[in-house]
N, C-alpha and C positions, 0 to 999 in steps of 0.2 A: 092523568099522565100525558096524555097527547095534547092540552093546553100549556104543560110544563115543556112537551118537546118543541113546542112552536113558538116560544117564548125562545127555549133555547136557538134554535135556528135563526130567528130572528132578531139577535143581536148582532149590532155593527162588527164584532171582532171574525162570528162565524161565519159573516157573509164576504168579510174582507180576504178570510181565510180562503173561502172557496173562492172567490174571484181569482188570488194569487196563485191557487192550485191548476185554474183553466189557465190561464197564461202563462204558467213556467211547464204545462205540458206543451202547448203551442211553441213557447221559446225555447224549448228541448226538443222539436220536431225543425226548425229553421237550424240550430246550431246541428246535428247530425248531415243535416243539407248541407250546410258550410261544410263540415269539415268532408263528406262522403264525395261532393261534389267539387270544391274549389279548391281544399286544402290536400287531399289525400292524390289527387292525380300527379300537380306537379311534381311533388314529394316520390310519387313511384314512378315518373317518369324520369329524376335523379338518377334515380336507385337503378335504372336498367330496366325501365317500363313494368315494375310491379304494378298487379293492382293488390294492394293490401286484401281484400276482402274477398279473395280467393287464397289466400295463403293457408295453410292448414298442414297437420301432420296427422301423418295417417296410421294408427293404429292395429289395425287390421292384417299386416304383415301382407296383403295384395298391391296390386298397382292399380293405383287409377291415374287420368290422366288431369281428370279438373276435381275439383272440390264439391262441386253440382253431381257428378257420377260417382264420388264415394258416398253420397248423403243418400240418393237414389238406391243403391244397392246393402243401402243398410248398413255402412263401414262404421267401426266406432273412429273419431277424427278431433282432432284440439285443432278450434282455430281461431289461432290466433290474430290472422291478419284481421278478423271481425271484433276481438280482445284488443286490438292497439287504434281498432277507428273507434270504437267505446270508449277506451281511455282517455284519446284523444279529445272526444268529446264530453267528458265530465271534466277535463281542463281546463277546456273555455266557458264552462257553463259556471265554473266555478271561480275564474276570473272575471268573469262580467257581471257577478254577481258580487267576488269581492269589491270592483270595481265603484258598482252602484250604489251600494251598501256604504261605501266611503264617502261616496260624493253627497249622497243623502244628509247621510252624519254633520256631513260641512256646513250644509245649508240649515239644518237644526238651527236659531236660537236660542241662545241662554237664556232660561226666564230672566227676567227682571230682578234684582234685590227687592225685596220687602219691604219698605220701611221701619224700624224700628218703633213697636206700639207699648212698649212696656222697658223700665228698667230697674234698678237693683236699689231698697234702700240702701242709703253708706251705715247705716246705723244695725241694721238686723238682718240687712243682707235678703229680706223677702221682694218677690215681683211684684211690682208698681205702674200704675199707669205714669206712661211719659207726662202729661201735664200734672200730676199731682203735684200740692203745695204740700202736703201733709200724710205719713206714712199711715196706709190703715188697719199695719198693725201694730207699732210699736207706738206710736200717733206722735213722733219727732216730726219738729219743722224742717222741711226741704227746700234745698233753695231751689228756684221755677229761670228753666232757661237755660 
């Protein structure tokens, strides 16, 4: 069994796999960065100097003054402002991936056409090698060329 699992492991798709899984956590730690850091200030500076990732509704029927002091005191709280920088951030993560995914696709080559190694007697209609002079199964003469 543990020859069978290191066989498995060490096939090029499961190791491709796990390559792709460190990197798209890596590239889900930069895109949160972007959007927390570059994209979400301007935007709540628009808006009246939000900072989205303090926004939240509080549950609890008390007052708090920050998001940080109802979490502290144990308030139950929906927040959203932290729900719309996530969102945000599976947007582009899923843009840059649509993105990539596209551009890859482009750059694919078509394989090649095949060349044609066989074709149809006219006579019984069975597969033939392309240079045959003679069917091998009906044994009609064919014409070559």
């Amino acid at each position: 069994m543990l020859k069978e699992f290191k066989e498995f492991a060490m096939r090029g798709n499961v190791m491709d796999m796990a390559i792709g899984i460190i990197i798209g956590a890596a590239f889900g730690k930069i895109i949160t960065s972007v959007v927390n850091d570059v994209i979400m200030p301007p935007i709540g500076l628009l808006l009246g100097k939000v900072d989205f990732s303090k926004l939240y509704i509080n549950l609890s029927g008390q007052h708090y003054d920050t998001l940080k002091q109802a979490q502290e005191a144990g308030a139950a709280t929906i927040n959203y402002g932290v729900f719309l920088n996530t969102l945000i951030d599976f947007v582009i993560v899923a843009l840059v991936i649509f993105l990539l995914v596209k551009q890859i696709n482009r750059l694919k080559r078509e394989p090649a056409p095949v060349p044609a190694s066989t074709k149809e007697c006219p006579y019984c209609l069975s597969v033939i090698p392309l240079r045959a002079s003679r069917c091998g199964f009906c044994t009609s003469t064919l014409k070559v060329g």
